[in-house]
N, CA, C and O atoms as a GROMACS GRO file, in nm:
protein
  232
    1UNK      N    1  -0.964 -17.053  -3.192
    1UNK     CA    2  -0.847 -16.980  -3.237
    1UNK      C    3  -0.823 -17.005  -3.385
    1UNK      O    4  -0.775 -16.915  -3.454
    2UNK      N    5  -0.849 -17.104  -3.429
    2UNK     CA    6  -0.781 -17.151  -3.561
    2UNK      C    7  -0.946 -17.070  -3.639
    2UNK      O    8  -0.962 -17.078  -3.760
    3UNK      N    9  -1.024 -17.018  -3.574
    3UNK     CA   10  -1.142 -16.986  -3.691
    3UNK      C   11  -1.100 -16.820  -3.686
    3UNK      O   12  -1.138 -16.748  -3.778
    4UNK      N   13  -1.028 -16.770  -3.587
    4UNK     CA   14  -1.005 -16.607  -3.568
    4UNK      C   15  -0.860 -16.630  -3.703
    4UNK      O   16  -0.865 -16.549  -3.796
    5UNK      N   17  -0.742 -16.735  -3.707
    5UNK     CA   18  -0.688 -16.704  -3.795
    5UNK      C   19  -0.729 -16.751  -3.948
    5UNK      O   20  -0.643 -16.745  -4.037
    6UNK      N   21  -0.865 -16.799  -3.977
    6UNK     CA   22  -0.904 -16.819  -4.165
    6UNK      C   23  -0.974 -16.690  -4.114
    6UNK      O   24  -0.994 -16.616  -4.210
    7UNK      N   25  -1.015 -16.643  -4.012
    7UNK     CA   26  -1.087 -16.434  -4.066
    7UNK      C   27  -1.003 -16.405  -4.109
    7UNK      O   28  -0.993 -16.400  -4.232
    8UNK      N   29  -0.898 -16.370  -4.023
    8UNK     CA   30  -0.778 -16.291  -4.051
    8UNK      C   31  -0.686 -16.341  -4.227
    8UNK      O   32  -0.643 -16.262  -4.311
    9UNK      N   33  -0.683 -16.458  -4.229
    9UNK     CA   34  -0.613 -16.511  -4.351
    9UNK      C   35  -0.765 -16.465  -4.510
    9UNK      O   36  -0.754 -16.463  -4.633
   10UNK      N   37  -0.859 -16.445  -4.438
   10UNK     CA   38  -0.964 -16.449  -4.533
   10UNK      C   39  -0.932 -16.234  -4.563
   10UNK      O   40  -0.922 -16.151  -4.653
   11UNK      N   41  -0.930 -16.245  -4.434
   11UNK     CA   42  -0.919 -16.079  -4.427
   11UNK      C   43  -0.793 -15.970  -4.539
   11UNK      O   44  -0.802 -15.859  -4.592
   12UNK      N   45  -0.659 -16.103  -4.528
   12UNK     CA   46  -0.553 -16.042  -4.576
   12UNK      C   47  -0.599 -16.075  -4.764
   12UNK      O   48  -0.578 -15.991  -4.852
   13UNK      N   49  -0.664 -16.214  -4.790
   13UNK     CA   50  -0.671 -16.225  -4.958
   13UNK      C   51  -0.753 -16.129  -4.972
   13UNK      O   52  -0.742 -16.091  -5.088
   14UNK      N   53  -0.846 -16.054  -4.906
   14UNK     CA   54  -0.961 -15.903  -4.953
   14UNK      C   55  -0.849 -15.821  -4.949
   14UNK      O   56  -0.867 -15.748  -5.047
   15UNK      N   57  -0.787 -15.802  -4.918
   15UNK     CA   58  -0.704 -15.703  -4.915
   15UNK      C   59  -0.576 -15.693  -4.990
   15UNK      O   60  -0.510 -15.590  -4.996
   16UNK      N   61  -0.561 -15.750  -5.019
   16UNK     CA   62  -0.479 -15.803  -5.154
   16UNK      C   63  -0.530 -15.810  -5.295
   16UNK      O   64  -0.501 -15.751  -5.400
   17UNK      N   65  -0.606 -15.891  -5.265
   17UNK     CA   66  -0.694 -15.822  -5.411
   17UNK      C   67  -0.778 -15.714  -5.454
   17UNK      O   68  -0.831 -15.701  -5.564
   18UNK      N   69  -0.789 -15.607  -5.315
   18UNK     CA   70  -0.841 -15.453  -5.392
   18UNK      C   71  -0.689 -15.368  -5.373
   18UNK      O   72  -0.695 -15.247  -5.395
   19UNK      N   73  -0.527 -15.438  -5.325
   19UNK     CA   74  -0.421 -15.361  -5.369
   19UNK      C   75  -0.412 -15.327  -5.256
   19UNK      O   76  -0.293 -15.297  -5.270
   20UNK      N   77  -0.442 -15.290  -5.091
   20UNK     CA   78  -0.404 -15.316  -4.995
   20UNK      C   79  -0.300 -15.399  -5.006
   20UNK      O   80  -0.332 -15.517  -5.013
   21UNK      N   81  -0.146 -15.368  -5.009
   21UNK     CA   82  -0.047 -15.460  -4.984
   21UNK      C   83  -0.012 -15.487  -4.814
   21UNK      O   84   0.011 -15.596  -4.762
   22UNK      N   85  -0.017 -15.296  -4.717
   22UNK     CA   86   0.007 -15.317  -4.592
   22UNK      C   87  -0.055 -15.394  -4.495
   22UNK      O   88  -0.010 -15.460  -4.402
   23UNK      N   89  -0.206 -15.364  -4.548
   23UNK     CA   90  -0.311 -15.448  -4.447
   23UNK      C   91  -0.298 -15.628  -4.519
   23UNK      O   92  -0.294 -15.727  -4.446
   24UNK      N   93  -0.297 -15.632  -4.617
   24UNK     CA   94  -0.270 -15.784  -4.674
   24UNK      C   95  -0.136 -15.819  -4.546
   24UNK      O   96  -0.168 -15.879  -4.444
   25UNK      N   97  -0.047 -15.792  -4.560
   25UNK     CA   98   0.068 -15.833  -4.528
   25UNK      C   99   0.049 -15.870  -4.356
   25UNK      O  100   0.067 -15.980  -4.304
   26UNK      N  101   0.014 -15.757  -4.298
   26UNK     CA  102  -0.035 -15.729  -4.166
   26UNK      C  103  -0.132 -15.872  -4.121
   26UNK      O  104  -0.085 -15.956  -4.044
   27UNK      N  105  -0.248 -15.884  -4.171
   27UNK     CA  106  -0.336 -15.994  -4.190
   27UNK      C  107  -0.299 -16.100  -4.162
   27UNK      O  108  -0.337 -16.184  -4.080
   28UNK      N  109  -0.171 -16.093  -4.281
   28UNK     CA  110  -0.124 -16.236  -4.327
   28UNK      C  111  -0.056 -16.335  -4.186
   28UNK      O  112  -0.080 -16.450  -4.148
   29UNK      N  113   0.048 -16.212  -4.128
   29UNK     CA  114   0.152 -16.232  -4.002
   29UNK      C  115   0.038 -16.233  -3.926
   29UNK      O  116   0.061 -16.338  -3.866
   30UNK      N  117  -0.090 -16.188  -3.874
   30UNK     CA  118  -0.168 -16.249  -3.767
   30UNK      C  119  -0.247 -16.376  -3.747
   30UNK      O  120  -0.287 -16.449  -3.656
   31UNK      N  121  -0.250 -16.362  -3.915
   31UNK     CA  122  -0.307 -16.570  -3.946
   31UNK      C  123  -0.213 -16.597  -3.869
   31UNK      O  124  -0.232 -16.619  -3.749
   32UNK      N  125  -0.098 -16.599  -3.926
   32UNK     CA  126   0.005 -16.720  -3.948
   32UNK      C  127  -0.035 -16.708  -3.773
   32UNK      O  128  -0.144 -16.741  -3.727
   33UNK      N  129   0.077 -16.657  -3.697
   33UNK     CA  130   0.102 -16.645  -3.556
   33UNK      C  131  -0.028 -16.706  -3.499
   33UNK      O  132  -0.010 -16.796  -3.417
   34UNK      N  133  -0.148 -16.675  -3.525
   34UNK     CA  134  -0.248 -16.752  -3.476
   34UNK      C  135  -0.278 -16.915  -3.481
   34UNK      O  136  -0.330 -16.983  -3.392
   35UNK      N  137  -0.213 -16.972  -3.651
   35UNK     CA  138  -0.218 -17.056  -3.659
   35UNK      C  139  -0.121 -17.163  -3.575
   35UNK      O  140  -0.150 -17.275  -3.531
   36UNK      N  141   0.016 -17.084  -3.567
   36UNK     CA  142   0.112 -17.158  -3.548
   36UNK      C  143   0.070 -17.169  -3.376
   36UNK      O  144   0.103 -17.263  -3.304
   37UNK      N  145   0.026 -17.101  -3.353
   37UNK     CA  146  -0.068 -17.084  -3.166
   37UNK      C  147  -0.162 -17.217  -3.144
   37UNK      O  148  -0.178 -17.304  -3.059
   38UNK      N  149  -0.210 -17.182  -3.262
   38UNK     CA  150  -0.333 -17.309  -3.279
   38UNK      C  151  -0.257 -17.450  -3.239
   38UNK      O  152  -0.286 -17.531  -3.150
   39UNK      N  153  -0.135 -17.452  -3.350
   39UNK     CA  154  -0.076 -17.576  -3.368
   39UNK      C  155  -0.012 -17.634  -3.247
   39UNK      O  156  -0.021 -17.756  -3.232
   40UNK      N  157   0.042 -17.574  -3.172
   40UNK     CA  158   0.107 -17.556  -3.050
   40UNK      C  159   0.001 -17.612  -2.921
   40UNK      O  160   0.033 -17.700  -2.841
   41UNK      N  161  -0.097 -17.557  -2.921
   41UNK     CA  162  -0.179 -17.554  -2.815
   41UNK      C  163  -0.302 -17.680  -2.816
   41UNK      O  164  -0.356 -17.726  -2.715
   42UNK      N  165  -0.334 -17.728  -2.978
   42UNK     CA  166  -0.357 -17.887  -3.024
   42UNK      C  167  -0.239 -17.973  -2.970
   42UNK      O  168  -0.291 -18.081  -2.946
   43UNK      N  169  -0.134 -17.979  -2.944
   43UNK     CA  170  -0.045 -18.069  -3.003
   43UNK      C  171  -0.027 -18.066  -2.839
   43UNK      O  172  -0.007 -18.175  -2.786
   44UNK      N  173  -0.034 -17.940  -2.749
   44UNK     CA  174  -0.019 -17.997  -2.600
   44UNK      C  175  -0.129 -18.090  -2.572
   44UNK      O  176  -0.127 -18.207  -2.534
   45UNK      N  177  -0.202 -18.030  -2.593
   45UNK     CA  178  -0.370 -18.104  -2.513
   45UNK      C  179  -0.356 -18.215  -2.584
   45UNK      O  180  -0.339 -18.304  -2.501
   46UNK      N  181  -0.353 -18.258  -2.690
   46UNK     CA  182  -0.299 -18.422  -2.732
   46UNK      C  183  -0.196 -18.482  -2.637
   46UNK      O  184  -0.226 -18.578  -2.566
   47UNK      N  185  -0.104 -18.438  -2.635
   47UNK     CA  186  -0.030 -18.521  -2.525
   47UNK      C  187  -0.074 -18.578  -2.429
   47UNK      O  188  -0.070 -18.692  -2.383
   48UNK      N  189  -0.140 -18.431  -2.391
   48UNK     CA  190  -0.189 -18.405  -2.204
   48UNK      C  191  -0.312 -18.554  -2.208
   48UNK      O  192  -0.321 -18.645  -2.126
   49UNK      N  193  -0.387 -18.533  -2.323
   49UNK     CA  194  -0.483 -18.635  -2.281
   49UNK      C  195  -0.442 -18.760  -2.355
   49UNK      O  196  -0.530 -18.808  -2.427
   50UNK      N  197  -0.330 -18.820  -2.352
   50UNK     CA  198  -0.304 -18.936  -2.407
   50UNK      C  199  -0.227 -18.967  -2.276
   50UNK      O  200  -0.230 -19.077  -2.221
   51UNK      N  201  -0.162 -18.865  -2.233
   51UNK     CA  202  -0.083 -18.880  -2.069
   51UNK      C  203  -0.200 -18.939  -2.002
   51UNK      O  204  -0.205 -19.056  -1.965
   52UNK      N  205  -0.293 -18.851  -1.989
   52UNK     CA  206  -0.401 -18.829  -1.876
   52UNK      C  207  -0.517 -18.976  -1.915
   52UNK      O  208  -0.594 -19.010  -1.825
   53UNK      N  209  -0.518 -19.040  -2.027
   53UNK     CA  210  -0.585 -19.138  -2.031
   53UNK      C  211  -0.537 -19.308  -2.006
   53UNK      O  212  -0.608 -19.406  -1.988
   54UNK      N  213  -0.413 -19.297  -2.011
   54UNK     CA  214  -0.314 -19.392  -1.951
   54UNK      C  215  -0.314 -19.415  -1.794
   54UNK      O  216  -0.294 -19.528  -1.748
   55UNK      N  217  -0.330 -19.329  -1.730
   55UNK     CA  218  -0.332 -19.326  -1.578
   55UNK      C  219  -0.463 -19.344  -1.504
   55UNK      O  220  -0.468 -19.394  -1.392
   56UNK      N  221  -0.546 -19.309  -1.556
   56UNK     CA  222  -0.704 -19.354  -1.482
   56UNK      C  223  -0.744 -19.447  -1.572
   56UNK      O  224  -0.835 -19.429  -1.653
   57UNK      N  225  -0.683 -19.539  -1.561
   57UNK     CA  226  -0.777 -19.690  -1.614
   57UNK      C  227  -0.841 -19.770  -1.494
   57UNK      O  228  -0.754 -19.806  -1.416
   58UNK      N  229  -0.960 -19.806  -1.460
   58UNK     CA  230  -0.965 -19.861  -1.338
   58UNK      C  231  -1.052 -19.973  -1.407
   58UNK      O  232  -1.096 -20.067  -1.341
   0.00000   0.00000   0.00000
């Protein structure tokens, strides 16, 4: 997920710099949302397996 939002963030600076402002902008809000997805969905599975490695110690 976090490599679909640097396309997309890579996608919006091409597009910005040939003056595409709509598709820049557009781009930009699907990084982000992707990233902030990214961040979200790291930060469970960290838990989950810091939970999950505490309990099967044998």
């Amino acid at each position: 997920m976090l490599g679909w939002a640097l396309t997309f963030f890579i996608i919006a600076l091409i597009a910005a710099i040939f003056g595409f402002g709509g598709i820049a902008s557009a781009a930009a809000g699907i990084a982000k949302i992707l990233f902030f997805i990214f961040v979200v969905l790291f930060a469970i599975a960290l838990i989950a397996g810091l939970l999950g490695r505490g309990k099967s110690r044998v």
